[in-house]
C-alpha positions in Angstrom: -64.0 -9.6 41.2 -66.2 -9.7 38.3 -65.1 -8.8 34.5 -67.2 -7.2 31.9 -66.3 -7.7 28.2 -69.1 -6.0 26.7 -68.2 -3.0 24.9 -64.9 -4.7 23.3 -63.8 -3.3 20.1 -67.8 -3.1 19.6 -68.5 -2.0 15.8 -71.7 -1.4 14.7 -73.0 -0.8 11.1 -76.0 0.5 9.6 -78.1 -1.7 7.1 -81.5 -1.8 5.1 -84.0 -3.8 6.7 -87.2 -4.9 6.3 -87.5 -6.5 9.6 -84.9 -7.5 12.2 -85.3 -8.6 15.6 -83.3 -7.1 18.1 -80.5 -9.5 19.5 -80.9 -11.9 16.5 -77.8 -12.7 14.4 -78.6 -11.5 11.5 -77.2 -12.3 7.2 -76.7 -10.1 4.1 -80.0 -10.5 2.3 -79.4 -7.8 -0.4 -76.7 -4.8 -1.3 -76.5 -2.8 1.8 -79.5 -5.0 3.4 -80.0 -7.3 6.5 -82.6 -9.8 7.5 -82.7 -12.1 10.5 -80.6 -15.7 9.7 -82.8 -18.8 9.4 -81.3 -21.7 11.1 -77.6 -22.9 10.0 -77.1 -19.6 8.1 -73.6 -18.1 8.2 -74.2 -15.0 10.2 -72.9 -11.3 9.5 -73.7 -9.9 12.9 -76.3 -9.2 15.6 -79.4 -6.7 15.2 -78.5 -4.3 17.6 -82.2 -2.3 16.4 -84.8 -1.8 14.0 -87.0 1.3 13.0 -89.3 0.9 10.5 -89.3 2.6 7.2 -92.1 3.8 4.7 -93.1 0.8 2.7 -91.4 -1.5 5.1 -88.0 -1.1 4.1 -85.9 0.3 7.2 -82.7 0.6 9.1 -81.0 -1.5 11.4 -78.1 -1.2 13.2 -75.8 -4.5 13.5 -72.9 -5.4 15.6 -70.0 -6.5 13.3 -67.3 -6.7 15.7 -66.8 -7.2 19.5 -68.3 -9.4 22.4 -71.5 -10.6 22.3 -73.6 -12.9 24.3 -76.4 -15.1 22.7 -78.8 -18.3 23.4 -77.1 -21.5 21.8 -79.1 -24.2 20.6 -78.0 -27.9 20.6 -74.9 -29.0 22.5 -72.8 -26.3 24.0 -70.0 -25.1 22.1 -66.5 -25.9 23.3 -64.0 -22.8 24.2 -62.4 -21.1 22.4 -62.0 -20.7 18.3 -65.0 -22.5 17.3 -67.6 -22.4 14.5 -71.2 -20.8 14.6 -74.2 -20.8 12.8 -77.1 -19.0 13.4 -79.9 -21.7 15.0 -82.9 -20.1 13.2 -84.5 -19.0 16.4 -82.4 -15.7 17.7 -79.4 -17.9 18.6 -76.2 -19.8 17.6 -74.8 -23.5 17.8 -71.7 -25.1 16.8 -71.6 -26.3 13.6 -69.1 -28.7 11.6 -66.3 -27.9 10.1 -66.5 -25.8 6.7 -70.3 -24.6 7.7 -70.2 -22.4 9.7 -67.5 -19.0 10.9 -65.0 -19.3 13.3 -65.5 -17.1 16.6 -63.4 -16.6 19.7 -66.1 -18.4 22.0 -64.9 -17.3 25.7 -67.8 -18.2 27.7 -70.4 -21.5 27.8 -73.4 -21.3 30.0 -74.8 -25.1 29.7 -77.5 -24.2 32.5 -79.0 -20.5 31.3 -77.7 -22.0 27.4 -75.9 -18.9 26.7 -72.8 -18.2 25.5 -70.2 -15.2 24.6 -68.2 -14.8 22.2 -66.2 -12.4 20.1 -67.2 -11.5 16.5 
């Protein structure tokens, strides 16, 4: 039997943007406004979507709370409460204490890198 945890307690928020890329974590850049985290930044959530805007500032919508699966970067993070950092390039790693946030990390992929976790 297989289990599916996508879709737990999933939240998702609507932000200014001038860009962010779809399944990136993504930081608070400005009131109200998102941009795609650069590598080691403390993320606030993943870009769930973009649309583009007049003048290039438009929406995205993030995922603040729930499961999520992303690339990791770097050695594989252990189970369980860990912390995260966004890797710069649309994924995590496990950072040292006091750097990073502390997620519930339920799954580690070391072959397809990926892991899932809840926000």
């Amino acid at each position: 039997m297989n289990i599916e945890l996508k879709g737990y307690m999933e939240s998702v928020a609507t932000f200014y943007a001038d860009n962010a890329t779809p399944e990136y974590p993504v930081k608070i850049s400005a009131n109200k406004k998102v941009a795609d985290a650069a590598n080691g930044d403390i993320f606030a959530g993943i870009a769930v979507n973009f649309r583009p805007g007049v003048a290039g500032s438009g929406f995205a919508g993030v995922q603040t709370a729930g499961y999520a699966e992303l690339p990791f970067s770097g050695t594989a993070p252990a189970l369980g409460y860990k912390e995260l950092a966004a890797d710069g390039a649309g994924g995590v790693k496990a950072v040292t204490a006091g750097t990073g946030r502390v997620y519930l990390v339920v799954n580690a992929d070391a072959n397809a890198k990926r892991i899932g976790f809840i926000l």
